[in-house]
N, C-alpha and C positions, 0 to 999 in steps of 0.2 A: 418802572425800573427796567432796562435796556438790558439785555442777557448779552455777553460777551465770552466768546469759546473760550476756552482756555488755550491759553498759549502753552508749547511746550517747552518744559524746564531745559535749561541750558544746559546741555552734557560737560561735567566735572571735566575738566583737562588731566593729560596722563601727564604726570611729576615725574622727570629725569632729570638723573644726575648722570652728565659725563666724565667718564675715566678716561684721559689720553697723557700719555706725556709728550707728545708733539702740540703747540700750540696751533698750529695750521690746522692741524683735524679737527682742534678741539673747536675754533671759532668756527670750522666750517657746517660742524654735526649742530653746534649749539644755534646756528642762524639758521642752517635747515627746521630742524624741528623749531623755533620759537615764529616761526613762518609759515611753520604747518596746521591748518584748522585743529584742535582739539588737543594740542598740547602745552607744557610748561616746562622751560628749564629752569631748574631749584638751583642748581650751581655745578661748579663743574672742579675736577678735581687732577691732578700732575702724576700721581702714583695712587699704588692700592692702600697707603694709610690712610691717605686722604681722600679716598672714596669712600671707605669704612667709618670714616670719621663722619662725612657729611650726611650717609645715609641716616646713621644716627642720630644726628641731629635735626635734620630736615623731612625724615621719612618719604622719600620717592615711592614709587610707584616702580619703577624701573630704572635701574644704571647701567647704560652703556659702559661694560668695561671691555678697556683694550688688556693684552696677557703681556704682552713685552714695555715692562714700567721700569725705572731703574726704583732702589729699596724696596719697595714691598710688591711685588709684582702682582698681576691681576688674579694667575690662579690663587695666590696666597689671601687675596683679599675676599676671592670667594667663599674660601673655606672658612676665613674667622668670619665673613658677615654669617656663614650657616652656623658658628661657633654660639655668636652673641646670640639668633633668633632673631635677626635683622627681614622683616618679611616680603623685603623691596625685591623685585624681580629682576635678576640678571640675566642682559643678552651680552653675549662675548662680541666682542665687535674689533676685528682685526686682520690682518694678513695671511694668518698660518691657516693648513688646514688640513696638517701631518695629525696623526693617528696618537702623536709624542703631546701633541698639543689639546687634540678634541677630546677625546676619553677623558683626561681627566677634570677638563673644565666640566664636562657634565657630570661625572661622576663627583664632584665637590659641589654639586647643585646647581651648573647653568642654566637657564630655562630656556636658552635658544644660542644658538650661535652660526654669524653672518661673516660673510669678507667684507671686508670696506669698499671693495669696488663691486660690491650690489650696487642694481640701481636705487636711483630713491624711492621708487614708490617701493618696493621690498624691505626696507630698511624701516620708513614708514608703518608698512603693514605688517612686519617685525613686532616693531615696538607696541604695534597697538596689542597684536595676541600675546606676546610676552605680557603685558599688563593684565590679560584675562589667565592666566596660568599655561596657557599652551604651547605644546613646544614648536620651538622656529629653528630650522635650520635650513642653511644654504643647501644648493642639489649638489655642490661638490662632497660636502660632508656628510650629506643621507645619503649618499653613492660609496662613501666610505665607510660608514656606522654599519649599512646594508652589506657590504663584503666582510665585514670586520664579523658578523652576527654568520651569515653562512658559511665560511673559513675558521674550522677551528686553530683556536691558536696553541702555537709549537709550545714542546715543554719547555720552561725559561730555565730546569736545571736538569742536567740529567738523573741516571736513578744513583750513580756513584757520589755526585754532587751530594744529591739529599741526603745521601747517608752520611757522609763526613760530615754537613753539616751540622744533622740530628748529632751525631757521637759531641761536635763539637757546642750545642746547645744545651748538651747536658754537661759539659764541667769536664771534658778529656782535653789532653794535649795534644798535640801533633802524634807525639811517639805512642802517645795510648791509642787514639784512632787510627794509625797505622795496623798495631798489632792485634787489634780488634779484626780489623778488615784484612788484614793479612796481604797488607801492601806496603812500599819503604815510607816514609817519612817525607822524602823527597817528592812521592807522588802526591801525600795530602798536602803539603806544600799548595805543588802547581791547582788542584780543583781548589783551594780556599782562593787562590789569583784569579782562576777563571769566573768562580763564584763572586768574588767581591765587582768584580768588572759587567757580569749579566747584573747584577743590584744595583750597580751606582755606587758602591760604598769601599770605604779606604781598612776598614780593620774587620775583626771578628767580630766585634759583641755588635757595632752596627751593619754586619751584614746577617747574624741571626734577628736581632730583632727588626727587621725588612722582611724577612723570611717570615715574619707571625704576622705581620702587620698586612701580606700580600697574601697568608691562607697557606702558605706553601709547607709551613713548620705549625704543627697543632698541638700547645700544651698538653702536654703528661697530664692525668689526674693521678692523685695520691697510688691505685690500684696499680694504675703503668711503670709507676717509679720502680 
């Protein structure tokens, strides 16, 4: 009987699905990678529903999502795959790479995030450590992440603001948090405008509950009330 080494087992290819809604990206990410030794593309997807859709269906390994999708865009789709328990690993893969766009893609769970005009072999070696759990980011964005960490950031309300808005999370009116604070009307006014414009938000009840959801307003316990 003739002994023969063992040959070594063929390395499992990493399963991607791309998120793009530009079709030229999408044919170009999906022929680079299905051209590159040791991967597979599962399918590819136009927005963030239907990235969400196919991760669950298909189980990647990693999905390329782009952030700018028309209907459900890519942050949105990061955050319900973290919703379902979707366990495929997201590298953001796009153009932006303002502070408005990074922070929250990681903070809803990205495991990496590149520019599109990295070269390939980064994009490559991206995906590969994104499919080990590690994080990837471009050096524009660990140059940003890194000043974002040693700059602390400014207060998003002043101390007048929080206070109108505390008076106005617990159930006063303009004219009541006025005379509380012992200022007109007119002024709680203009800080609920100022306030609703730092949040993003068009009325009162969603710019309080922004306010709990950002840490900035801290439920009352029964004792507080």
């Amino acid at each position: 009987m003739t002994d023969h080494a063992a040959e070594p087992a063929a390395e499992t290819p990493i399963r991607l699905v791309i998120a793009d809604d530009h079709p030229v990206v999408r044919d170009g990410l999906s022929s680079m990678f299905a051209s590159a030794p040791g991967f597979e593309v599962l399918g590819e997807a136009a927005d963030g529903a239907a990235a969400v859709r196919l991760a669950q269906e298909l189980r990647p390994d990693v999905i390329l999502m782009d952030l700018r999708m028309p209907g459900m865009d890519g942050l949105t789709a990061i955050n319900e795959l973290t919703r379902l328990g979707v366990t495929a690993r997201v590298l953001v893969l796009t153009t932006y790479d303002t502070d408005t766009h990074v922070l929250p893609a990681i903070e809803a769970g990205a495991t990496g995030y590149l520019l599109k005009d990295s070269p390939r072999e980064d994009l490559l070696r991206g995906a590969r450590a994104a499919a080990k759990g590690e994080s990837v980011l471009s050096p524009s964005v660990a140059a940003r992440l890194m000043n974002r960490v040693r700059t602390p950031a400014p207060q998003l309300l002043s101390q007048r603001e929080l206070e109108v808005l505390e008076l106005v999370a617990a159930g006063n009116t303009n004219r009541e948090a006025a005379a509380r604070l012992f200022i007109t009307e007119a002024t709680v006014k203009s800080h609920l405008l100022n306030i609703y414009a730092k949040l993003g938000v068009g009325d009162r009840a969603a710019a309080v509950t922004e306010a709990f959801n950002r840490g900035l307003l801290v439920p009352r316990t029964p004792e507080q009330s």
